[in-house]
C-alpha positions, 0 to 999 in steps of 0.5 A, a space after each residue: 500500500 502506498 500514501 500517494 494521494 492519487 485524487 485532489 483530496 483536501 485535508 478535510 476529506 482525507 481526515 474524514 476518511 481516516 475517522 471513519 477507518 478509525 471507527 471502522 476498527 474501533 467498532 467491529 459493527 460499525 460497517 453495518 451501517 454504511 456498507 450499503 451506500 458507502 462505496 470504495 470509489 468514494 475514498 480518495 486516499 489509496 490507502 483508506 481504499 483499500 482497508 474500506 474493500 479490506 472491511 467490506 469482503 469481512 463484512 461480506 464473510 460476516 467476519 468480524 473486522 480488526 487491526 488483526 483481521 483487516 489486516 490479513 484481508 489486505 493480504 487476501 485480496 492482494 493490496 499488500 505487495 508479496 513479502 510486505 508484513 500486514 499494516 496491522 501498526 498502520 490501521 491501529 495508528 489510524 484507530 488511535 490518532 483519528 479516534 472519535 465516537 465509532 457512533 459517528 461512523 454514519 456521519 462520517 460516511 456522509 463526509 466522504 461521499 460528499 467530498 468525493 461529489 465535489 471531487 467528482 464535479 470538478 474532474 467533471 467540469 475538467 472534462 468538460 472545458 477540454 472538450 469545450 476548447 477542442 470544439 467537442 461539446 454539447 449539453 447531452 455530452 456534459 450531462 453524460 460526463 457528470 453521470 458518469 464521474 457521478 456513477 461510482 457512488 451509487 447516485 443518478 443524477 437524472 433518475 425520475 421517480 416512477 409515477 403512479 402509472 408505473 407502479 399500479 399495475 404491479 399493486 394492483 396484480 398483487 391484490 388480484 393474486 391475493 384475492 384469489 389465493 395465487 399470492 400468499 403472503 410470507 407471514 409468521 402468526 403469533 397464535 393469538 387470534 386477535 393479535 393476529 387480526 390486529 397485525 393483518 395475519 402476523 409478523 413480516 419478515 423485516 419489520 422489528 416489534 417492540 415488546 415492552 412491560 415492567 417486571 414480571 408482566 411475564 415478557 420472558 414467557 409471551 416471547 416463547 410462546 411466539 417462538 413455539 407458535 412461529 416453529 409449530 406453523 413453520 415446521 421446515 424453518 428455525 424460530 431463533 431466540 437470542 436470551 441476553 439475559 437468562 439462559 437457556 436452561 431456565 428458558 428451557 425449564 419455563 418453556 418446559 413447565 408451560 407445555 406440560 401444564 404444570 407448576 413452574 420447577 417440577 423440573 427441580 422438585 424432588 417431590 415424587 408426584 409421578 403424574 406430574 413428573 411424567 406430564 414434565 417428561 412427555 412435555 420436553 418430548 414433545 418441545 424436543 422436536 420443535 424447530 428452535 434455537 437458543 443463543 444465551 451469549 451474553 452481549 451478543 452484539 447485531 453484527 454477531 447476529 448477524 451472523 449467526 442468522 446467517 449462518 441457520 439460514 445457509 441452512 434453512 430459513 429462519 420464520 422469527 428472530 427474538 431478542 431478550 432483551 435491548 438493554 443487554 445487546 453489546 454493540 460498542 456505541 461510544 457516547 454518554 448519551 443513552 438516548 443516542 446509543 438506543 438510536 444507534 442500536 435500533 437503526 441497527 437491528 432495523 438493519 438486521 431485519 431487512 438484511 436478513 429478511 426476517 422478522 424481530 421482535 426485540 423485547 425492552 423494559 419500560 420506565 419506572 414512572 409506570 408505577 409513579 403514575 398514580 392508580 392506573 399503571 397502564 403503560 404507554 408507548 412514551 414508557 419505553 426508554 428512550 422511546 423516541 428512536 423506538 417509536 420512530 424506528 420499530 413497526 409495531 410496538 405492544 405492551 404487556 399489562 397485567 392488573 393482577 400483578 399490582 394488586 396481589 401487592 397492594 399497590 391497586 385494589 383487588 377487583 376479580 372482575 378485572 383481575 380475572 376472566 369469569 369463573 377462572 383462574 386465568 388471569 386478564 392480561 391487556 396486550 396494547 398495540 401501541 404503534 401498528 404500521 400494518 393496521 389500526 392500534 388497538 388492545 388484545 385480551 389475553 389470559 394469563 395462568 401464573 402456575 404455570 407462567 404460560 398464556 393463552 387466548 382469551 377464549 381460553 386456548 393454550 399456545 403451545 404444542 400440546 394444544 
């Protein structure tokens, strides 16, 4: 690699490509958000060129890019000459002399495609002097000129945006095939029948769904009721759960006692109920040959995610991703401001969803000041943390409230009428579909039973592979 600058880059523009380089290396996952409208043409700098190619064909690899890694990629792709030892001290005096939040790297990119436009325009107008002096120019030769020098970064500078007459006709043969049964429509169900009126039949692949609740709303056990529900519908694909926070042991166990219709813990109890022992036993049969996965890494960030979904779906597809939950994913967001790292990791897993072309719900807690409102504690979409990145980011956004929670505790009073369905044990669980991008907001009724921490349909039928 050489440091000849082969473009008129000014000073700007070359530190500009060094920041992003810098947290490129410092943020493994940083090049997920630029890799698909940041080009390598754009760099005017040989050397930050070709670490940019280096850190896309890693990122094409889903392997994670480092001094170390970038490095032997230069090698791989032939940019280090034969004999010459990897610029792993090169990337690194980069990473440290233009360190800078690796949060920015968006911001970044922004400046070095702006700069490569203006270096664009004025090898553009280059050319078009000299062909204006040699007697060689017309407008339709200009404008040529500009969209050629203009093409590497991926703009068009005389595109026109298609009119409705361009795009009815396809619309409108989409709602023929579907009314006719032609066109079904890749959808994963909930298994909740008024949840899944309310989403037009389910979740679709990338959109992200928020799932919120305060502690023991029993968001743990709604998640694998949809994970059971998405592999029992979609039996030839894998519903993925990333569990930060607990692990799969204790899913397991949850997932296990739910099925089986037994108290929570029959698993530890060394008591000798043998029917429920053997209810237990035939339960984690029958979960056995459910298409689930569980990934308990702890601070799993969206580029290993990435990855590792990608790496199920070499295989087979994947019908649902879960993560369990927002606060323990581990990207390394530099800044002090919470709000703008929530920003920066939902764009992300926005950007998972659509790469990936599956669906995510990605479950969060909500604010304390749920229980500082008074005697309702009914959430609200602003409850979630920092709510401002997930309103304007997610698709869908539900909120688990359970009345029973409050007042076996003192903190409302008791009514059965609201508490409980008539003549039940089950619980009222209130479902609200705060945000709804594929339908009207609304509230699903649910049934809860706390035995054993498992939901079901308002009409009283269980979710899970025994039903």
């Amino acid at each position: 690699m050489t440091d000849t600058i082969m473009d008129p880059a000014t000073d700007a523009a070359i530190h500009a490509e060094h920041s992003l380089i810098a947290a490129l290396v410092v943020d493994r996952d940083a090049i997920a958000s630029v890799a698909d409208r940041l080009r390598p043409a754009a760099f005017g700098h040989p050397q930050c060129r070709a670490i940019y190619e280096a850190a896309l064909s890693l990122w094409d690899r889903r392997v994670p890019g480092d001094a170390q890694t970038l490095g032997y990629e230069l090698v791989r792709l032939g940019k280090v000459r034969e004999g010459q030892i990897p610029p792993w001290s090169t990337i690194t005096g980069i990473a440290v002399d233009y360190s800078g939040f690796a949060c920015h790297a968006p911001h970044y990119a922004d400046a070095v495609i702006g700069f490569a436009k203006q270096r664009a325009l004025a090898a553009a107008g280059s050319d078009v002097i000299m062909r204006a002096n040699a007697g060689d120019v017309s407008a339709e030769r200009a404008m040529t000129a500009l969209r050629d020098h203009m093409a590497a970064f991926g703009d068009v500078v005389d595109s026109t945006p298609p009119t409705y007459a361009d795009l009815m006709p396809e619309v409108r043969g989409d709602a023929l095939a579907r009314w006719d049964g032609s066109l079904v429509e890749r959808v994963t169900p909930t298994g909740f029948a008024s949840l899944d009126q309310t989403l037009r039949g389910g979740f679709r692949p990338g959109d992200v769904t928020m799932l919120g609740g305060r502690p023991g709303m029993g968001k743990t056990s709604f998640m694998l009721s949809l994970a059971h529900v998405a592999a029992l519908r979609q039996p030839d694909e894998t519903a993925l759960i990333f569990s930060l926070e607990m692990s799969r042991r204790s899913l397991l166990e949850r997932a296990i006692t739910g099925d089986a219709d037994v108290p929570y813990g029959v698993g530890y109890d060394r008591s000798h109920d043998v029917t429920k022992q053997e209810a237990w036993l035939s339960a984690s049969g029958r979960l056995e040959d459910l298409p689930v996965a569980i990934d308990d890494t702890s601070r799993l960030t969206t580029g290993s995610m990435h990855l590792r979904i990608d790496r199920i779906q070499h295989e087979r597809p994947v019908s649902l991703v879960v993560i369990d939950h927002l606060d323990h994913i581990g990207d390394d967001i530099k800044t002090t401001n919470q709000a703008h790292k929530i920003s920066e990791i939902m764009k992300r897993i926005r950007h998972l969803a659509k790469a990936c072309n599956v669906p995510i719900v990605l479950i969060a807690q909500l604010n304390r000041a749920v229980e500082q409102r008074g005697h309702s504690f009914m959430p609200h979409l602003s409850d979630f943390r920092d709510s401002g990145a997930i309103e304007q980011d997610a698709d869908v956004a539900m909120l688990l409230f359970r009345r029973r929670y409050y007042s076996e505790r003192g903190m409302l009073d008791p009514d059965p009428d609201q508490d409980y369905f008539t003549a039940s044990p089950l619980q009222k669980v209130s479902l609200i579909v705060a945000k709804n991008r594929n339908g009207e907001p609304r509230t699903c009724l649910l049934g809860w039973d706390a035995r054993t921490m498992r939901f079901q349909d308002a009409d009283g039928k269980r979710m899970g592979v025994a039903s």
